[in-house]
C-alpha positions in Angstrom: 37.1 255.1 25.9 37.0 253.2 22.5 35.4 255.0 19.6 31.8 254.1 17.6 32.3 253.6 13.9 29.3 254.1 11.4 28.8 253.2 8.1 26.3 254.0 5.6 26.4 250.8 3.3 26.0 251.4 -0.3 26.9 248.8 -2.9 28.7 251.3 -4.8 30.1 253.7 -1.8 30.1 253.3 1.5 30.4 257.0 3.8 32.1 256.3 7.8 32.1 258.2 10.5 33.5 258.0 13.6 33.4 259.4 17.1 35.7 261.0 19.1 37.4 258.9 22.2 34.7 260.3 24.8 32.4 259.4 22.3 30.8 263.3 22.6 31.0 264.4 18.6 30.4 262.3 15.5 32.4 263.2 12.8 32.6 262.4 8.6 35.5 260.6 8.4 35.6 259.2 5.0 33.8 257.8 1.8 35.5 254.8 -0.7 34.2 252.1 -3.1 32.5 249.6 -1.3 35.2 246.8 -3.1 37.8 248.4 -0.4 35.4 248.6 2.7 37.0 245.0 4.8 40.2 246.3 4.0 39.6 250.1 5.7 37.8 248.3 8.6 40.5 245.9 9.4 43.0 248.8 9.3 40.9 251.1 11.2 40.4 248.6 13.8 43.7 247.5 14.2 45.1 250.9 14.8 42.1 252.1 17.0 39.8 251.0 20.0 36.4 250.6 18.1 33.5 249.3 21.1 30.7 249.3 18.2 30.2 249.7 14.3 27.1 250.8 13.7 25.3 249.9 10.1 22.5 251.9 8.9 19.8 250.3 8.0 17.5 251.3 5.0 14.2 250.2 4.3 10.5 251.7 2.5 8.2 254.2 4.0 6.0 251.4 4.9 8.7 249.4 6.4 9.4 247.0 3.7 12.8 246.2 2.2 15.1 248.3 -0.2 17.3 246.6 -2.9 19.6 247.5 -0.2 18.4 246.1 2.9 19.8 242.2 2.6 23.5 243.5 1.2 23.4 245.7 4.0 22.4 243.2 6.6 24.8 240.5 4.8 27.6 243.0 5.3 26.4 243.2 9.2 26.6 239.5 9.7 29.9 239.3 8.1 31.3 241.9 10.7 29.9 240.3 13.7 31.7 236.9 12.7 35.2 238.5 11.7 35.1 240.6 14.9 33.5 238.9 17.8 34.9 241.7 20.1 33.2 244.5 18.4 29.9 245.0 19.3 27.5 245.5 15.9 24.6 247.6 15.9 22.0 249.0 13.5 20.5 252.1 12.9 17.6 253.8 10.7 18.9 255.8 8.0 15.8 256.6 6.4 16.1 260.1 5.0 19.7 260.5 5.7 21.0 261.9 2.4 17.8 264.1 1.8 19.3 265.2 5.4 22.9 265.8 4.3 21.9 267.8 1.1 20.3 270.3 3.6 22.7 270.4 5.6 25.2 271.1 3.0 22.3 273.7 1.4 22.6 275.4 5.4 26.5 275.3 5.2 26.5 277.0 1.8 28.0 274.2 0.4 28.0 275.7 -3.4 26.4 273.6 -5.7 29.0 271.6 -7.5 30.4 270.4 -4.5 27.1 269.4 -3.4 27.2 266.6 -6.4 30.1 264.6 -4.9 28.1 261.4 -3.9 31.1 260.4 -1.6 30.6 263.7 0.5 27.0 262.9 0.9 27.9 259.5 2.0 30.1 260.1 4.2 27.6 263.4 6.0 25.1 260.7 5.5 27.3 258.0 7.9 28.1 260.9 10.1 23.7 261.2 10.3 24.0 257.9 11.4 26.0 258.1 14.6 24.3 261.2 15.7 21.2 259.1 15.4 22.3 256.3 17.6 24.1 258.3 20.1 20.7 260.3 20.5 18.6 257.2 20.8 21.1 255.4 23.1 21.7 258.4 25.1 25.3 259.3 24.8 
């Protein structure tokens, strides 16, 4: 079974995770400059089945856009016209790093490591996929 890929768009860094090939567990799998993202997503798809990339999606408590939200949904587009094969989804990530930093918090993740922004990213991708394989029912 191909796997789902997430990724939590930033235009800084961008976190991915990535499911297992029963598509069962959602794992972190990594966080990089956005500048190298294409190049990671074309080598990741090359060497693996991939059936969907998922892109979170950000936006306001009341709905509205983020300074985010049209990068984001630029980078979506671009996906769905370089791979037509690959199904492109989005998901809500409202909340999703308040949401890692607890989790790390729960892990007793000790502080310092706590302020690596790419670890957050890439819990916050993993957030992501656990989000859409709830609401799709996987």
């Amino acid at each position: 079974m191909p796997k789902l890929l997430a990724i939590d768009y930033g235009s800084k860094r961008t976190g991915i995770a990535v499911t297992d090939e029963l598509q069962i567990i959602a794992s972190g799998l990594t966080a990089l400059d956005t500048k190298e993202l294409y190049d990671f997503i074309k080598e990741y798809v090359t060497k693996n089945k991939v059936e969907a990339i998922i892109v979170g999606q950000m936006s306001n408590y009341d709905g509205s856009e983020t300074h985010n939200t049209k990068p984001s949904n630029e980078f979506a587009r671009s996906l769905e016209k370089k791979y037509p094969e690959i199904r492109i989804e989005r998901e809500d990530e409202s909340f999703t790093s308040r949401e890692s930093m607890q989790a790390m918090i729960q892990a007793g993740v000790p502080k310092m490591k706590r302020r690596d922004k790419k670890l957050v990213d890439k819990i916050s991708a993993t957030i992501i996929l656990q989000r859409y394989m709830e609401r799709m029912g996987i």
